[in-house]
Structures are given as C-alpha cells and as structure tokens.
C-alpha positions, 0 to 999 in steps of 0.5 A: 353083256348086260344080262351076264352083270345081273347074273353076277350081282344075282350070284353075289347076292345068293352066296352073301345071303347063304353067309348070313344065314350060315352066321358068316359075316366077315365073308358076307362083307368080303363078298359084298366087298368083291362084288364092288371090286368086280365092277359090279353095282350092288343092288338093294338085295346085295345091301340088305344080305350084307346088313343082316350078316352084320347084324346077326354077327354084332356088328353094328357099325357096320350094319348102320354104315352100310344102311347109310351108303344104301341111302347114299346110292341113291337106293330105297331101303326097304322094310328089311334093310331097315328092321336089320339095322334097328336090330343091330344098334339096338343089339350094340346097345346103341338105342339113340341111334336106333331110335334116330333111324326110326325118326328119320326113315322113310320106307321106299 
C-alpha cells in the first residue's frame, strides 16, 4: 500500500510538472490541490512543480504562499523551489519580498 502512495504522489507530480511546462497553472494548482484531497503528502517535487506553474503564470502570491507552506511542512527547499519563487515576486514587481526570501533562505 505504501509503495502504491508513492506512486500517486509520483503520477501527481509528472502531470503538475506537464501543466507548468505546457503554461497551465490553474491546473497545476487544482492537481496539487487534489493530491492533498486524495490524502496524499505532497512531497518537495510536488511543491516546486506547482511553484514554477504559478511562476510562469504571474502568479506571485501564489508562488510565495506555496514556498511558505513548503517550509511549514517541514520540507527543504531546494535551489529550484527557491529561484521560482525569487522569480515570481520579482515578476509581480515584489522586490522587497524578493530580497527578503533572499536574506532569509537557507538551502537544504
């Protein structure tokens, strides 16, 4: 059963990542949203997908809220995860809160 979660998480995390490279970002939100739903952990790879879909889509609060509940959980972000969400605040014209995550990140 466990192996089959994983498998979930991992199926999750291809499609949210097919979504943002194909510039779908509401679906990338609504699958990560799902997974959740479906009583499944979203993992690093799950966040960071859903983070760059809201990135490439403008979506900058989203990007940052997600990159805080990242660090809520209790999960790493990595180098990805973190360039993403500089991207998108500075994209939104957010450069404090760019420069802010840049003063307060530490790399996992």
């Amino acid at each position: 059963l466990q192996q089959m979660e994983l498998l979930d998480v991992f199926s999750y995390n291809s499609t949210i990542s097919a979504c943002e490279k194909g510039g779908q970002w509401q679906r990338a939100l609504g699958l990560f949203v799902a997974l959740q739903h479906n009583e499944l952990l979203p993992n690093v790879i799950s966040y960071t997908s859903t983070i760059r879909a809201c990135e490439k889509g403008g979506q900058w609060q989203l990007a940052l809220g997600l990159f805080v509940a990242l660090q809520q959980m209790k999960l790493l972000p990595d180098i990805i995860s973190f360039n993403s969400t500089i991207n998108a605040c500075e994209k939104g014209g957010q450069l404090q809160r760019a420069l802010g995550l840049l003063v307060d990140f530490t790399p996992g």
